[in-house]
C-alpha positions as CSV (number, residue, x, y, z in Angstrom):
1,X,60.4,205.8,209.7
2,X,58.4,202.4,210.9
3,X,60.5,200.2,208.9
4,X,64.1,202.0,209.8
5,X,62.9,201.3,213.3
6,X,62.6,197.5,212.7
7,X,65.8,197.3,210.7
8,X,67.7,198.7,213.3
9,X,66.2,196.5,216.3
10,X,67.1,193.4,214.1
11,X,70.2,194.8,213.1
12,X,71.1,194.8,217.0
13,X,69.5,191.8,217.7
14,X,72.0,189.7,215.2
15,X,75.0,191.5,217.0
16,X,74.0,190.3,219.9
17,X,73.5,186.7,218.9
18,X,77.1,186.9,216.9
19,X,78.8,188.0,220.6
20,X,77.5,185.2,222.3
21,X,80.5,182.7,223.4
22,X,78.3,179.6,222.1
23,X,77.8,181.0,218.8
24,X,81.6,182.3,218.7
25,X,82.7,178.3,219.7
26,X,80.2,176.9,216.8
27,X,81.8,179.2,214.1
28,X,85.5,177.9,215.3
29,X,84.3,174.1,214.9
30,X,83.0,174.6,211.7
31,X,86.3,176.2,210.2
32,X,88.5,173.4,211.7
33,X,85.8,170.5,210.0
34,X,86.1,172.5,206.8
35,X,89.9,172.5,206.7
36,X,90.0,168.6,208.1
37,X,87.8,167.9,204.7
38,X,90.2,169.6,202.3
39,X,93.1,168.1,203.9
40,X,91.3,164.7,203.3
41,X,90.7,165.7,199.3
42,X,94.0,167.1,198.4
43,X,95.3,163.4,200.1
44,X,93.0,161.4,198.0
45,X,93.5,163.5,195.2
46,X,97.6,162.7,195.4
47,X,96.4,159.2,195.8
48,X,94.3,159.1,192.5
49,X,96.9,161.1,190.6
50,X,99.6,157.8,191.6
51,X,97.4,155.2,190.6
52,X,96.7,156.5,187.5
53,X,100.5,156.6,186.4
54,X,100.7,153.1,187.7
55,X,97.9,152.2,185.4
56,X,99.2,153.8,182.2
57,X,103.0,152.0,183.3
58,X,101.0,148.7,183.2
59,X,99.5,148.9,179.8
60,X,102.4,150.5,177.8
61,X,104.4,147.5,179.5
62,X,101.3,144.9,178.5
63,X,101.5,146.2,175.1
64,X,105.1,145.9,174.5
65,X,104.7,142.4,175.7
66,X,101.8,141.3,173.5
67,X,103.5,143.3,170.9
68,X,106.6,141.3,171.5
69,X,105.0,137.8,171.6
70,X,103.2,138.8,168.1
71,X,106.8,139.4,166.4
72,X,107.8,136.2,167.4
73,X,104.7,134.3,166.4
74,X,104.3,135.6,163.0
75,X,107.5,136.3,161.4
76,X,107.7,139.1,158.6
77,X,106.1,138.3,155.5
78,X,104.2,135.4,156.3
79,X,100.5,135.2,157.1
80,X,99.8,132.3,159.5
81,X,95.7,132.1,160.0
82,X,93.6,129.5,160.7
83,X,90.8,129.0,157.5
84,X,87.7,131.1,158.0
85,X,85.2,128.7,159.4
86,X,87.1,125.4,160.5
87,X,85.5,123.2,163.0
88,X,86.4,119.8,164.6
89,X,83.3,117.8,165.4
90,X,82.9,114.2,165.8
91,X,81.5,111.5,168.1
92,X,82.7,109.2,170.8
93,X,80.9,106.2,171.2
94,X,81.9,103.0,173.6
95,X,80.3,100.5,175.4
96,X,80.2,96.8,176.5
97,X,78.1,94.5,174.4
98,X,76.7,90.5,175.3
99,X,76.4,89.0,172.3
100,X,75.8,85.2,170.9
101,X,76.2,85.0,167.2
102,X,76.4,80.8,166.9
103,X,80.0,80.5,168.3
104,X,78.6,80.7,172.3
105,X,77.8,83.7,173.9
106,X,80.8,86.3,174.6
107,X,81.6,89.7,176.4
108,X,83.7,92.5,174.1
109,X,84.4,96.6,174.9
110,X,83.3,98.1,171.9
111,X,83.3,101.2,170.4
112,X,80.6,102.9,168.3
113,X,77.7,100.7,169.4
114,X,75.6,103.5,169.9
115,X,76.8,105.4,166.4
116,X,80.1,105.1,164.4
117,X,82.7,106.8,166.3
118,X,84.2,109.5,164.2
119,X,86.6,112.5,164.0
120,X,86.1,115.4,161.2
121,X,87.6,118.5,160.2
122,X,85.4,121.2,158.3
123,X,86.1,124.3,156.7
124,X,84.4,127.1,155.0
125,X,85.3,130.7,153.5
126,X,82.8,132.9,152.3
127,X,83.2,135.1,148.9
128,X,80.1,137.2,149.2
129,X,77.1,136.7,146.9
130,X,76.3,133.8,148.4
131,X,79.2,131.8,147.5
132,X,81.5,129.5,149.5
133,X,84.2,127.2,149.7
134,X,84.0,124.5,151.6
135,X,86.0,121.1,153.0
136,X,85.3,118.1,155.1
137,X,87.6,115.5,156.6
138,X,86.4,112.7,158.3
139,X,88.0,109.4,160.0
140,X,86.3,106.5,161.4
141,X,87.8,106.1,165.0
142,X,88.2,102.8,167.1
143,X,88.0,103.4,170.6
144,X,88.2,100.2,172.3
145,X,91.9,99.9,170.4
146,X,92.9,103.2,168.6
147,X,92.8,102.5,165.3
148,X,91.0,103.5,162.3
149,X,87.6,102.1,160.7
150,X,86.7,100.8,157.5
151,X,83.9,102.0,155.3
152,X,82.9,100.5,152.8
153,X,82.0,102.1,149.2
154,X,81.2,100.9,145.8
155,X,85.0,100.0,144.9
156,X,87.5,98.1,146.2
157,X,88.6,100.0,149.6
158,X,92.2,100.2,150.6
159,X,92.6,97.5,153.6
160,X,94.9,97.4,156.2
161,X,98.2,98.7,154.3
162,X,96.8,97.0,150.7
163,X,96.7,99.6,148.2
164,X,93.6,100.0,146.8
165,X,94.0,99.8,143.0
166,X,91.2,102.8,142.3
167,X,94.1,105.5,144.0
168,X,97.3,103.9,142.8
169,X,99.3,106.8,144.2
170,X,98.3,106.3,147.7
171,X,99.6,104.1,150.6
172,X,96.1,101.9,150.8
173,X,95.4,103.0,154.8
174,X,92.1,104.7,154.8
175,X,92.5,107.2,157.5
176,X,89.7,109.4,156.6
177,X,87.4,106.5,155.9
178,X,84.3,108.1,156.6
179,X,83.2,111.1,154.3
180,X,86.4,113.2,152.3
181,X,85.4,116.0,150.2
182,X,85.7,119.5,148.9
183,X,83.0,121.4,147.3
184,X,81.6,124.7,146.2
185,X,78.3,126.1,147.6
186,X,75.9,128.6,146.0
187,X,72.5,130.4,144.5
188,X,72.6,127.4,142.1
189,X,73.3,124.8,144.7
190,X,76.0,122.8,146.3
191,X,79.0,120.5,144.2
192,X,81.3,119.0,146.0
193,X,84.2,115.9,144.8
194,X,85.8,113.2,146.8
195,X,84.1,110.4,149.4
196,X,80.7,111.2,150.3
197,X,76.8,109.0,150.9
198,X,75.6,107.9,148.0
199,X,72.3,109.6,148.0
200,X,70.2,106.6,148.2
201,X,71.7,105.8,151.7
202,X,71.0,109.5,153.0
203,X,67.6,109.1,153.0
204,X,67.8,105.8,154.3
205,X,69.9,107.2,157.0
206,X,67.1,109.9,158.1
207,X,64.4,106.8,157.9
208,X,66.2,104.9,160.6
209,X,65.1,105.5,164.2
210,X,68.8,104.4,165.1
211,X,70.2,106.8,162.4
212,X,71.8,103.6,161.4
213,X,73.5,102.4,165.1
214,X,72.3,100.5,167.9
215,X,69.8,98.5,167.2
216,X,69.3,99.5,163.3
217,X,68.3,97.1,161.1
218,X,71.0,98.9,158.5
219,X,72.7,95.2,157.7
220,X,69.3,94.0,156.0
221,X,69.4,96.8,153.7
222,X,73.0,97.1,153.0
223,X,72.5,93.5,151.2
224,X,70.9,94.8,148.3
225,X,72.3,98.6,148.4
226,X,75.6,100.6,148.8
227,X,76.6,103.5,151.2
228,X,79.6,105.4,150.1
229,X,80.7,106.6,146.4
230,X,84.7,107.0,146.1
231,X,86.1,109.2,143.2
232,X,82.4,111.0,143.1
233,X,81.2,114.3,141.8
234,X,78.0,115.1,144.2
235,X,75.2,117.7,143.4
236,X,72.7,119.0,145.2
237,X,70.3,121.2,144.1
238,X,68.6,124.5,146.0
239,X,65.5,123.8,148.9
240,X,62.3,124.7,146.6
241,X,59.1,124.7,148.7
242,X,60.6,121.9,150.5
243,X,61.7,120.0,147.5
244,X,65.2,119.0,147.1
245,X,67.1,116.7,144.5
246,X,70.8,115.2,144.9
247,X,72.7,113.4,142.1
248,X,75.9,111.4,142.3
249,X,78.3,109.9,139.9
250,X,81.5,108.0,140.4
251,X,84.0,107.3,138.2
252,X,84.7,104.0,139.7
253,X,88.2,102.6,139.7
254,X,90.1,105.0,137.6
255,X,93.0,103.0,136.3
256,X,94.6,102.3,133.1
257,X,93.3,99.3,132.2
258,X,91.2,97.8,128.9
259,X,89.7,94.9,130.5
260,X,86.4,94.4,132.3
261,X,87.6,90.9,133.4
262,X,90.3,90.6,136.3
263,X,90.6,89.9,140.1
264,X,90.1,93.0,142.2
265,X,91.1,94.2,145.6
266,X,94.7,93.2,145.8
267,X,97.6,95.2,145.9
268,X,99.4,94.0,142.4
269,X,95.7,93.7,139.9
270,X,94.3,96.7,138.1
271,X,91.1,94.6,138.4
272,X,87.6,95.6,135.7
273,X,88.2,99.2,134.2
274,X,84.6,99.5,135.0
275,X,84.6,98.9,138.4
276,X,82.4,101.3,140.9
277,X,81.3,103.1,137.9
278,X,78.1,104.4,138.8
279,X,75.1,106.9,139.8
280,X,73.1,107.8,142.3
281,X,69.9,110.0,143.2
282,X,67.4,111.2,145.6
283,X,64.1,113.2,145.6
284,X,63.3,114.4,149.0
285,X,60.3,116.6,150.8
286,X,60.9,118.5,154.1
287,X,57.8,120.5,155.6
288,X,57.2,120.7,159.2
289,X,56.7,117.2,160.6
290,X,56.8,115.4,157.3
291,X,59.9,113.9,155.5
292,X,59.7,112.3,152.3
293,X,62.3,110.4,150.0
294,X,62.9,108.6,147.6
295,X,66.2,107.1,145.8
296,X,68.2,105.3,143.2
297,X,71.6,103.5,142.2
298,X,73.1,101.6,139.6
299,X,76.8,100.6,139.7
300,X,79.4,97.9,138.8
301,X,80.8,95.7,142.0
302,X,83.9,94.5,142.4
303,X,84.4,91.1,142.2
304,X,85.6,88.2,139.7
305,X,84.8,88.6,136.1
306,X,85.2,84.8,134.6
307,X,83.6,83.3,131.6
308,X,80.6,83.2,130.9
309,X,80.3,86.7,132.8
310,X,81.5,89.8,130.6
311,X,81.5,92.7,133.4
312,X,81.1,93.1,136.5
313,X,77.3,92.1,138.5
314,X,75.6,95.5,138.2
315,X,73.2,96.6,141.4
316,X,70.7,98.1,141.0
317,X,67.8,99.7,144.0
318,X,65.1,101.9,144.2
319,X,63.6,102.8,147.8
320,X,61.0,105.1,149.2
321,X,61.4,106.6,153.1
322,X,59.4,108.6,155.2
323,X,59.2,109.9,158.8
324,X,56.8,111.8,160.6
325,X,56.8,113.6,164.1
326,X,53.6,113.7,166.2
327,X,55.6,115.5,169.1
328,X,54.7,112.7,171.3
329,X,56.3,109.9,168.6
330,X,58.1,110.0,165.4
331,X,57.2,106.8,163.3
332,X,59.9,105.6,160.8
333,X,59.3,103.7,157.2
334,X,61.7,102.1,154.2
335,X,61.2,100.4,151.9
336,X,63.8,98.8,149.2
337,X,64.1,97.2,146.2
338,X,67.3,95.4,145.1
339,X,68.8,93.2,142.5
340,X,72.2,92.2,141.2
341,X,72.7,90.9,138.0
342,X,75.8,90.4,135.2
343,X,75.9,89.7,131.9
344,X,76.3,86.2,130.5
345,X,75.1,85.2,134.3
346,X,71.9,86.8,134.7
347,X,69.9,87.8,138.2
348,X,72.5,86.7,141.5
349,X,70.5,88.9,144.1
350,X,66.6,89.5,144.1
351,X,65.5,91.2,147.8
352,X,62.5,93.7,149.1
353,X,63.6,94.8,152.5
354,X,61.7,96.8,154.9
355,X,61.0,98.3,158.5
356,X,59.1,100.4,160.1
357,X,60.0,102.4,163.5
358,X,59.5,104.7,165.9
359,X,60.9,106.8,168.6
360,X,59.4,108.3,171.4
361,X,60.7,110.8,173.8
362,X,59.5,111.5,177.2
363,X,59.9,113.9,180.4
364,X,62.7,115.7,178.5
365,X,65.6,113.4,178.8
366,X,64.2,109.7,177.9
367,X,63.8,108.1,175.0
368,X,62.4,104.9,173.6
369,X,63.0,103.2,170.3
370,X,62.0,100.5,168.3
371,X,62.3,99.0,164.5
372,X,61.2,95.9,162.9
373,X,62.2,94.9,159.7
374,X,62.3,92.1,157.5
375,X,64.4,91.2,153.7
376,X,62.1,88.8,151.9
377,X,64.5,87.1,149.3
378,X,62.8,87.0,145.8
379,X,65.6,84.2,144.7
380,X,64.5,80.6,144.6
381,X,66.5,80.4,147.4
382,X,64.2,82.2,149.7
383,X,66.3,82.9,152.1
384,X,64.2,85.4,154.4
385,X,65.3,87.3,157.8
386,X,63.5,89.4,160.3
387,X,65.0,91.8,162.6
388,X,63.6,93.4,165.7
389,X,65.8,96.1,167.7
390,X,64.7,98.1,170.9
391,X,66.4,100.6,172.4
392,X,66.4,103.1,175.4
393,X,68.6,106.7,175.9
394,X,69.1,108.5,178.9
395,X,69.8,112.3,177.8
396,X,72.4,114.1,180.5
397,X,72.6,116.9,178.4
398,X,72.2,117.8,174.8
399,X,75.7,116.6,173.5
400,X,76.0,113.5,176.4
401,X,73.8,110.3,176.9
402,X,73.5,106.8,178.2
403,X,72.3,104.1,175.9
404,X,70.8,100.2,176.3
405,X,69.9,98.7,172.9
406,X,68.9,94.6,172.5
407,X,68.7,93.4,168.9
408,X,68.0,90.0,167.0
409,X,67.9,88.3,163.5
410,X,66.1,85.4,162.5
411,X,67.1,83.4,160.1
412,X,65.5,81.0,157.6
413,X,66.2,78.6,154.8
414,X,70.2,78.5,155.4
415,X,69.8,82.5,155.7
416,X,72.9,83.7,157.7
417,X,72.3,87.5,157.6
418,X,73.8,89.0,161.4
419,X,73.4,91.9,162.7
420,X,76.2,94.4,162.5
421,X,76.0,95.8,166.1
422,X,76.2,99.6,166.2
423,X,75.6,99.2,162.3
424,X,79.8,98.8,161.9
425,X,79.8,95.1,161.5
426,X,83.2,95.3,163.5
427,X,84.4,91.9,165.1
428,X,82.3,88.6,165.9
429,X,78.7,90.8,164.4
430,X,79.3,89.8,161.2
431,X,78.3,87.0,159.0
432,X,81.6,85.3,159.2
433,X,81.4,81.8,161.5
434,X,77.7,82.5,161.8
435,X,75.7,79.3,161.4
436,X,72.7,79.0,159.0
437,X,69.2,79.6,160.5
438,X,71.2,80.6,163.2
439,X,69.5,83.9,165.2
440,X,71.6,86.6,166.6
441,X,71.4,88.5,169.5
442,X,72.9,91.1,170.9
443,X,72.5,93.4,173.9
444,X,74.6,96.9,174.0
445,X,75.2,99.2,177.0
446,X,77.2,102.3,176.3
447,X,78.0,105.7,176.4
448,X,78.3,108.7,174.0
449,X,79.5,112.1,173.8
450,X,78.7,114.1,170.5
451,X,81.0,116.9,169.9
């Protein structure tokens, strides 16, 4: 009875409250907000529903265009794709050089003085298992003019528009003068056939603190050694434990002749069947900071064959390299043996040429390097040279830097060995008009941009 009480005063009390005006006004604000609100939605809903059909107009049109555009680019039947894996990388390299080699001192715009300026073209196509096919294109590029650069290699190498008489079917301009090859990689290893380092000048190559540019003492060494192989088969065997071993052979000039006497290099003689004939070989050791190598070669020259020589002078060099990186320096060390000699002559060339070098980098995007290095002729002639390069880089990224090298040889005994600026011996750096005894200097400002 208590509780029916209470229930009806609160009943009572609630009807009382609900028949106030106030409470009345309140109730009539609330239904106009609510049906301001679903006026808003059902407006933005419209809204949403038109922009959606805008949407899906614009991409059924943007796929009838693309779809369009692909017709037209790849007509029915064909397959036009780009080889899996091509690249184009290369280097350009220029600068301004002071130089005095005997003829008074003079000013040139040069390119490559820093490192050979270059343009390549690699390509690679996987098969699964491990297995690859693989191409490289390379051309030596002038900057300072345009035109190509020579290379030389152990035959005679086409000139400028002289057909070299090792490819008789080609026009003798060498516009991939650098490295041309195609190959095959694998479990096994890696073959490849065409232009490529001769083994021997790889490791030299990695035990130069110039990489063979700037400053390098590369001209000493090239004396008594050789660079390139043309008409090669090149072999390099799997990384075991750090060990690795690379083999070359070239079949030399490749022409149809019977002699091994003849003039060479010309666009009308067949020249020595033997010419350029020769091998190759390295031994290296990479582990951590230490690199070790050592090489071989043996080959024919070109040249003259005349009584009482019956082939052409055979070279012949052995060298040991080594680098290794402290962090805070990375020393530098060759060391080659090499001879020329030719039957019914006997020894022409007898050299031991060395250097030692180092390269140290600093606060990120400095670095300092020197060689010194010295050929001591074995010949009666004694006809010894020392050279001493110094260089400094200015890093302004990791592709982009700013370079000042100086370089000298001296000469003794009616030596004339120059310097080959930028290691391309393009120019006034060679040993042409260079006086005996006469030392060479040279001082190279540049720029260069890795790509």
């Amino acid at each position: 009875m208590r509780q029916t009480l209470i229930y009806a005063a609160l009943a009572a009390c609630m009807t009382s409250f609900a028949a106030t005006p106030a409470l009345a006004d309140v109730n009539d604000e609330l239904r106009a907000e609510l049906a301001a609100q679903r006026a808003r939605l059902e407006e933005l809903e419209k809204k949403l529903a038109a922009a959606t059909a805008a949407q899906a107009e614009t991409a059924r049109v943007v796929a009838k265009v693309e779809s369009s555009a692909a017709a037209v680019a790849k007509p029915a039947g064909k397959s036009l794709s780009m080889p899996a894996g091509l690249s184009i990388y290369g280097i350009a390299d220029a600068g301004i050089e002071y130089g005095d080699y005997g003829q008074g001192h003079k000013v040139r715009v040069q390119s490559g003085l820093g490192s050979a300026s270059r343009l390549g073209f690699k390509g690679e196509r996987g098969f699964g298992d491990d297995l690859s096919a693989y191409f490289q294109l390379e051309a030596g590029i002038s900057f300072d003019n345009g035109q190509n650069t020579g290379h030389s290699s152990n035959i005679s190498n086409p000139g400028q528009g002289a057909a070299s008489s090792s490819a008789p079917n080609t026009t003798g301009v060498a516009i991939f003068s650098r490295n041309t090859f195609v190959g095959l990689r694998g479990k096994a290893g890696d073959i490849r056939f065409g232009r490529d380092y001769a083994p021997i000048y790889s490791i030299t190559s990695s035990s130069d603190p110039f990489t063979i540019g700037g400053a390098t003492a590369f001209r000493l060494w090239s004396s008594a050694a050789a660079s390139r192989f043309d008409n090669g088969v090149f072999y390099f065997s799997p990384n075991i434990g750090g060990f690795q071993a690379s083999l070359a052979y070239s079949a030399g000039m490749e022409n149809n002749s019977r002699s091994n006497v003849g003039v060479t290099g010309s666009a009308t003689s067949t020249g020595p069947k033997d010419e350029g004939k020769g091998s190759s070989a390295s031994l290296t050791y990479r582990k951590g900071p230490l690199f070790v190598g050592a090489g071989y070669l043996n080959f024919l020259r070109q040249g003259t064959v005349a009584a009482p020589a019956t082939e052409d002078v055979r070279r012949k060099a052995r060298n040991l390299a080594a680098t290794y990186d402290f962090q805070v320096a990375k020393v530098y060390a060759q060391y080659l043996l090499g001879e020329d000699t030719q039957d019914g002559v006997g020894k022409k060339l007898d050299r031991r040429v060395w250097w030692l070098g180092v390269a140290v980098p600093f606060k990120s995007v400095h670095t300092l390097r020197a060689v010194y290095g010295h050929l001591d002729d074995r010949m009666s002639t004694d006809r010894d040279s020392s050279h001493f390069g110094l260089g400094y880089e200015y890093a302004l990224d990791r592709q982009t830097d700013l370079y000042a090298y100086y370089a000298q040889v001296s000469n003794q005994n009616g030596g004339k060995n120059s310097l080959c600026a930028g290691g391309t011996c393009q120019g006034y750096d060679g040993d042409t008009n260079l006086p005996a005894n006469f030392t060479p200097k040279s001082l190279m400002m540049g720029a260069r941009y890795r790509f």
